[in-house]
C-alpha distance (Angstrom), angle and dihedral (degrees) to the residues before:
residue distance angle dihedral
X1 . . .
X2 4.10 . .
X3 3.84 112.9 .
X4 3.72 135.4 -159.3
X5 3.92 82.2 -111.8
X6 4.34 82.4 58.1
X7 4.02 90.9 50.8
X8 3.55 115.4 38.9
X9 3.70 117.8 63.9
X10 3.91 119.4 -124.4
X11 4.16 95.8 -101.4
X12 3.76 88.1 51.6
X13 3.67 89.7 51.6
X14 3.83 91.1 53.8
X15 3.53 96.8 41.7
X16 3.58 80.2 58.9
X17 3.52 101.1 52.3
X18 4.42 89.4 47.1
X19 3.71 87.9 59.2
X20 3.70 91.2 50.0
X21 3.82 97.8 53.2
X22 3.97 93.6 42.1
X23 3.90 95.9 86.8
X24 3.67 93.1 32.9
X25 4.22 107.2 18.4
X26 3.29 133.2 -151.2
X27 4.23 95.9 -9.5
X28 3.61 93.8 56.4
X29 3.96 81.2 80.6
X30 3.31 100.1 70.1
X31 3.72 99.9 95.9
X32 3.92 83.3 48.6
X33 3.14 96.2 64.4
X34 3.68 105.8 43.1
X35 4.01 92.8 43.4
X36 4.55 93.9 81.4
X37 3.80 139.2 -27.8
X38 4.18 89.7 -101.9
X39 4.20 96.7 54.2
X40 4.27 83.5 45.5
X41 3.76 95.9 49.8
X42 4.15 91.7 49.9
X43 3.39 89.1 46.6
X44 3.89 101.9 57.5
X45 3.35 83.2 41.5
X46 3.60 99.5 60.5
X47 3.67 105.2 74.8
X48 3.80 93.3 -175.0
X49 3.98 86.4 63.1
X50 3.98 86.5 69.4
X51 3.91 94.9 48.5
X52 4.14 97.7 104.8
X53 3.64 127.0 55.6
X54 4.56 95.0 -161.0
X55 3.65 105.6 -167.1
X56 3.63 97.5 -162.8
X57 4.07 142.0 100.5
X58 3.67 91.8 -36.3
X59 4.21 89.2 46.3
X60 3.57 92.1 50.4
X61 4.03 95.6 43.9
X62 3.82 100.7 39.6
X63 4.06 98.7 37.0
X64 3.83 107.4 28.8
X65 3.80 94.8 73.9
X66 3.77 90.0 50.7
X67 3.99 129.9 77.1
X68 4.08 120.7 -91.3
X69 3.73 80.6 -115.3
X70 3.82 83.4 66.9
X71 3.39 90.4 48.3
X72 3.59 99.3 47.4
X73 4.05 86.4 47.7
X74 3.80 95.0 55.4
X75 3.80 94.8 54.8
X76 3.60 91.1 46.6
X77 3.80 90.1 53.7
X78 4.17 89.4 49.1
X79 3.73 82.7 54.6
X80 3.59 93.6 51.3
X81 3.69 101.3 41.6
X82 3.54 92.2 48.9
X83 3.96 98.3 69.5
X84 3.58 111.9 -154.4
X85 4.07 92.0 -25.2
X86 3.95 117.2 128.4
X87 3.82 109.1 -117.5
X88 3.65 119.7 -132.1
X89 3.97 122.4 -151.9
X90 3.90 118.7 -148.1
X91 3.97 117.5 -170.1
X92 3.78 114.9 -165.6
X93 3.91 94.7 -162.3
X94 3.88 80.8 -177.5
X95 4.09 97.7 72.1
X96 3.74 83.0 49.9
X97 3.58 99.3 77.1
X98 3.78 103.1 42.3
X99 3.68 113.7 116.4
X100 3.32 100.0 -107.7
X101 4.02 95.5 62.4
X102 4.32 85.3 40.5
X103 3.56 81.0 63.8
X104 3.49 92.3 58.7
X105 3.53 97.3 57.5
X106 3.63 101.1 -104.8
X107 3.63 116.6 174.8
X108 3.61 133.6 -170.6
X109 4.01 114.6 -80.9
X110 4.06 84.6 -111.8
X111 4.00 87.8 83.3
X112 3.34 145.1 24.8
X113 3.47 104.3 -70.5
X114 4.25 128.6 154.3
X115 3.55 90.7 -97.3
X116 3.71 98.8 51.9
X117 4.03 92.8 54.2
X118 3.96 80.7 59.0
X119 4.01 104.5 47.1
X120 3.82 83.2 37.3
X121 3.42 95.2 60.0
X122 3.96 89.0 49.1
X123 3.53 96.9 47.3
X124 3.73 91.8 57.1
X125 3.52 102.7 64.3
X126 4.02 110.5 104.3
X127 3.61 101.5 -112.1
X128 3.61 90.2 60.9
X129 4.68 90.4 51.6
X130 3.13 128.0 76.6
X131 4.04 148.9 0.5
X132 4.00 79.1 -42.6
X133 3.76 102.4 59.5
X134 3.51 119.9 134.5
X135 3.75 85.5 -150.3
X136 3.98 100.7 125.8
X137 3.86 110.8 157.2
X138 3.41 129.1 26.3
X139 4.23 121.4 -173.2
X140 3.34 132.0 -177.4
X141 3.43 119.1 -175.1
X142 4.29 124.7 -175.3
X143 3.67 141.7 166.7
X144 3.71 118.1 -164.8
X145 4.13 121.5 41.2
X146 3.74 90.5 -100.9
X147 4.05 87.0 59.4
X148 3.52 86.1 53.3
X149 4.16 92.7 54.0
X150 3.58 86.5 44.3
X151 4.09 96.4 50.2
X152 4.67 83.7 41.8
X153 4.01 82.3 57.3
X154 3.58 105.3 47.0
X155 3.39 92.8 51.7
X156 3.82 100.0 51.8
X157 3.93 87.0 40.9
X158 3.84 96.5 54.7
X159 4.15 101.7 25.9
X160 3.95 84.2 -156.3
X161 3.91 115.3 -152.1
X162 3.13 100.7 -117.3
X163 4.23 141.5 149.2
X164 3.44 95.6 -158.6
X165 3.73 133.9 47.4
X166 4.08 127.8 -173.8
X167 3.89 116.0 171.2
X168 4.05 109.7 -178.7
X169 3.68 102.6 -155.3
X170 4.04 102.2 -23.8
X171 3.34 116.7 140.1
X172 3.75 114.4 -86.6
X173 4.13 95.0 -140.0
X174 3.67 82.3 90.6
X175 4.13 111.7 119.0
X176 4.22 97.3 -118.4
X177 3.63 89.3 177.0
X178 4.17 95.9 60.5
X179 3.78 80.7 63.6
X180 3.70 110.6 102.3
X181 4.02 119.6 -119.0
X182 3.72 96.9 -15.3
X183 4.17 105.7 151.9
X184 3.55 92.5 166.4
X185 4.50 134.0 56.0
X186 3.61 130.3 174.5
X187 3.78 125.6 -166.9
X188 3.52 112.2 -154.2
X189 4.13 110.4 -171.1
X190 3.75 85.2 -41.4
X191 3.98 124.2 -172.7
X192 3.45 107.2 -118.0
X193 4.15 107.4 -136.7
X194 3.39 113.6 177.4
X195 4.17 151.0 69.5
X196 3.77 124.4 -104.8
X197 3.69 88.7 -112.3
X198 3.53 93.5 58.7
X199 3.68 98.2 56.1
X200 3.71 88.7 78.7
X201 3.97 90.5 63.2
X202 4.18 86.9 63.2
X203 3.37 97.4 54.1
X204 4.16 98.0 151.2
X205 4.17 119.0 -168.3
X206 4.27 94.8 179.1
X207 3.31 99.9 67.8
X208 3.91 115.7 86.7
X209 4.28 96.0 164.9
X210 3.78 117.8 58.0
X211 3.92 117.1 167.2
X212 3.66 128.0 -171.4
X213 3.71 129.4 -162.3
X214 3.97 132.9 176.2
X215 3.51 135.3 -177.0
X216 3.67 98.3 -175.0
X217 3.92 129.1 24.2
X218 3.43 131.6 -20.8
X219 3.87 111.1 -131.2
X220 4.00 128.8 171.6
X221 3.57 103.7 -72.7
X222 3.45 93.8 58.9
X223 4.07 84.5 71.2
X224 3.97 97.1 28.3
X225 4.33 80.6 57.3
X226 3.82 90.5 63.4
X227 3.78 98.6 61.0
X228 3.38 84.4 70.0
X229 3.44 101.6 65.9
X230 3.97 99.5 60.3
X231 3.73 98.2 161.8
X232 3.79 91.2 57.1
X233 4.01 114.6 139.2
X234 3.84 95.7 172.3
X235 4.08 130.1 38.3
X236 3.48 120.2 -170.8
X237 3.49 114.5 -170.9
X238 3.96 116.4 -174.1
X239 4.27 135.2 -176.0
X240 3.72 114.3 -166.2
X241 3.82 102.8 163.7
X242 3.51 129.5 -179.9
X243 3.97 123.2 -68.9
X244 4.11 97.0 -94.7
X245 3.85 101.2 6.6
X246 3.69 106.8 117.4
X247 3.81 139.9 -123.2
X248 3.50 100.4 -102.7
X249 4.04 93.2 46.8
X250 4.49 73.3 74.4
X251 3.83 97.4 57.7
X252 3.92 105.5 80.5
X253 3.86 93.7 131.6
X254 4.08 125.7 114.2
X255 3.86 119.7 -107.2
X256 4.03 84.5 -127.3
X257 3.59 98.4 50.0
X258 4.18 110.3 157.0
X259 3.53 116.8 -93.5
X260 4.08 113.1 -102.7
X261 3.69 113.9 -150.1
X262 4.08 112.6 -168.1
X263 4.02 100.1 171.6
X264 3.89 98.3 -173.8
X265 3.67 97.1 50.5
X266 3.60 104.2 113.6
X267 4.08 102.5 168.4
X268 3.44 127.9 31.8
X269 3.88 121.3 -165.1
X270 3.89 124.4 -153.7
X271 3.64 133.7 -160.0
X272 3.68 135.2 174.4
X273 3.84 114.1 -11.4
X274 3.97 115.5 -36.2
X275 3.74 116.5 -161.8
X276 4.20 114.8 -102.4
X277 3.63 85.0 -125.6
X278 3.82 96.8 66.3
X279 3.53 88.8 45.3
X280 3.65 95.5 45.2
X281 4.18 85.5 45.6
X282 3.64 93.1 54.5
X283 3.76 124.7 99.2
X284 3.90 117.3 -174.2
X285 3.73 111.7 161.2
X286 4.03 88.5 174.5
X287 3.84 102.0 55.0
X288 3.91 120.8 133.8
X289 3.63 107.3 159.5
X290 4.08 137.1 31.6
X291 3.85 114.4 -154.1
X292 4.28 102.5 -156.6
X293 4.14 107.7 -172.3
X294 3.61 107.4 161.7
X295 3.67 132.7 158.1
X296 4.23 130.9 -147.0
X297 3.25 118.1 -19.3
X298 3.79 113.5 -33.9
X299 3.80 111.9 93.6
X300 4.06 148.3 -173.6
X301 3.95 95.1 -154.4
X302 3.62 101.3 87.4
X303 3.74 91.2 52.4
X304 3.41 94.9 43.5
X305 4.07 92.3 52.3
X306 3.62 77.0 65.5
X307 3.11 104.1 61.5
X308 3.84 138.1 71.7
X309 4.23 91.9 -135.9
X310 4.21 90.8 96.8
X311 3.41 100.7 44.1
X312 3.79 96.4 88.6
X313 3.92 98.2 30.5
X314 3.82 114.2 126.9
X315 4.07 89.8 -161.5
X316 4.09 136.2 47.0
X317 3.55 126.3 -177.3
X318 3.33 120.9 -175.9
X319 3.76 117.7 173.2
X320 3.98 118.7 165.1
X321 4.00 131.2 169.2
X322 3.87 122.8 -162.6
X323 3.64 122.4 63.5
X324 3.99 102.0 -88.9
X325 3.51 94.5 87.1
X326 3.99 88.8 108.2
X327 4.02 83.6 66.7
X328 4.08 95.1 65.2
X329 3.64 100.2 49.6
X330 3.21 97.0 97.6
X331 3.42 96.0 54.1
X332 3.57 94.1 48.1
X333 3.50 94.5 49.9
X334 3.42 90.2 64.9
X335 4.04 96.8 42.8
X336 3.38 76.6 60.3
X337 3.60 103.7 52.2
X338 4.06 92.2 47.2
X339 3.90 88.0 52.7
X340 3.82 107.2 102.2
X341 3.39 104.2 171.2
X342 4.02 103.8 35.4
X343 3.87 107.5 147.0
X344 4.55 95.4 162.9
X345 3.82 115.6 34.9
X346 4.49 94.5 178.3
X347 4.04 96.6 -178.5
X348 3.96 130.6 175.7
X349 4.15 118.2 -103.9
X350 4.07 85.2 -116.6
X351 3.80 98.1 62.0
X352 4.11 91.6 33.3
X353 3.26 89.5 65.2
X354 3.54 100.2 50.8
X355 3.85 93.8 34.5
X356 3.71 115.8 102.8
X357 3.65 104.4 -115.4
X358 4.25 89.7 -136.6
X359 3.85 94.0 60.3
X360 4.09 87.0 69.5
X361 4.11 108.2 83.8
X362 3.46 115.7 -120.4
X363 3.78 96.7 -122.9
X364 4.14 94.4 58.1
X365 3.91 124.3 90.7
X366 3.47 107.7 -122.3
X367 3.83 114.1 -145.9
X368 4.03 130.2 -178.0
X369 3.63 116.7 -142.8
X370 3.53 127.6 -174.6
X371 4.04 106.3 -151.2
């Protein structure tokens, strides 16, 4: 009798298998690997497959009966399997409040709860300590303003090692910069939670990559945030608003808004349309190149024309997909007027084509990049 094992050929079968551990990571394998001999040996020899450590539904219901030893053993076998891959955490503060897992007791990472035996156990293996941890992502993802305590106290109970930091709605109050060796933060729809006053307490000099995206409106703290972040080199601000909302639903920021000065930020990326207040708010003496990425219709160039933060920019990319890329060319053209010292224009096919070929200076190399 022909099997699935008979059909599919072995990459298929481990594509397969990556898909099924990217919601849930590494523990969404375990029916894999007791189903036959062939699906176990692809997966331990798939070190991509042991990547992500989910602590979720599927953490909570296949680890909390066991030991801490347990625990500790399955993150040192993620480590293992993984080769020389960086392993990326993801914390879905959400699953952690259901009433199931309230049943079990769980308390908030602040004491010592079930749950914290476990991810304590994990979190003290070697490989995860240390200017050597293999610790490269961390996410933590929440819902409801008590997901966004709980995500704010995991983080300053466990200080993980790690370069990269993405908190999806957690509560910014959270002190990034007692997080060992992290260079690079993104705030995904976060809940701003603190005072003006207190932003001077979380002044952070590590990290060098700070990205910003909103799907609703952009209010103060989404400016007063950045002055944390001193040593910044790159600012990537992004608007992804609802399907049918429209622009000016995004523009909830005062016309006197405090200036912002960031003096190490040397590119600044845009996508989707940015508010002309946080443009007109921002203050970056040391910026050489503006990254524009924008999709459909909604746009930063018009804002930005008004603004002095191009003028001195040695690099513009501009890369757009859909087919309203005839309706910014305007506004490009003059972007590209008011730029003195352009030396790289990289631009998308779409807009080329549209773009008239005198609104690019002379003295800038004009590249066409397919993105």
């Amino acid at each position: 009798m022909t099997t699935i094992n008979d059909i599919l050929p072995l990459e298929i079968l481990s594509e397969v298998f990556y898909h099924l551990t990217a919601n849930h990571g590494a523990l969404a394998l375990h029916g894999v690997l007791l189903a036959c001999r062939l699906w176990y040996n692809v997966a331990l020899k798939e070190p991509r497959l042991w990547m992500m450590i989910s602590i979720d539904n599927i953490f909570l219901s296949r680890l909390f009966p066991m030991s801490s030893r347990a625990a500790r053993r399955f993150a040192q076998q993620c480590v293992n399997r993984s080769g020389r891959l960086p392993i990326h955490i993801f914390i879905n503060t959400t699953s952690l409040h259901t009433k199931g897992n309230r049943r079990r007791k769980i308390r908030s990472p602040g004491n010592t709860g079930p749950l914290c035996v476990k991810i304590d156990a994990m979190m003290g293996i070697h490989h995860f300590n240390g200017n050597s941890s293999r610790l490269d992502t961390l996410i933590i993802h929440g819902i409801t303003p008590k997901d966004c305590i709980m995500g704010t106290l995991m983080l300053n109970r466990w200080k993980f090692p790690v370069r990269r930091l993405e908190l999806h709605r957690s509560a910014a109050q959270c002190k990034t910069r007692s997080i060992p060796w992290v260079t690079s933060i993104a705030f995904i729809n976060p809940i701003w939670a603190f005072t003006s006053a207190e932003i001077t307490k979380q002044h952070d000099t590590e990290t060098k990559l700070l990205s910003l995206q909103k799907s609703w409106a952009w209010f103060l703290e989404d400016l007063l945030i950045l002055e944390a972040y001193q040593s910044l080199t790159s600012l990537r601000l992004i608007s992804k608003p609802p399907i049918g909302d429209v622009p000016s639903a995004f523009l909830h920021l005062a016309p006197d808004n405090p200036s912002v000065l960031l003096p190490s930020v040397n590119t600044l990326s845009l996508t989707g349309e940015i508010p002309h207040e946080m443009f007109g708010a921002l203050n970056l003496p040391a910026l050489v190149a503006i990254e524009i990425r924008n999709h459909g219709s909604r746009h930063s160039m018009g804002h930005l024309q008004n603004t002095t933060l191009h003028h001195n920019v040695a690099k513009l990319e501009v890369l757009i997909a859909g087919r309203e890329a005839h309706w910014w060319t305007s506004d490009l053209a003059a972007v590209l007027t008011s730029t003195l010292n352009l030396r790289t224009f990289v631009v998308s096919p779409q807009m080329l084509s549209h773009l008239p070929q005198t609104s690019v200076p002379d003295t800038a190399n004009l590249v066409v990049r397919q993105d």
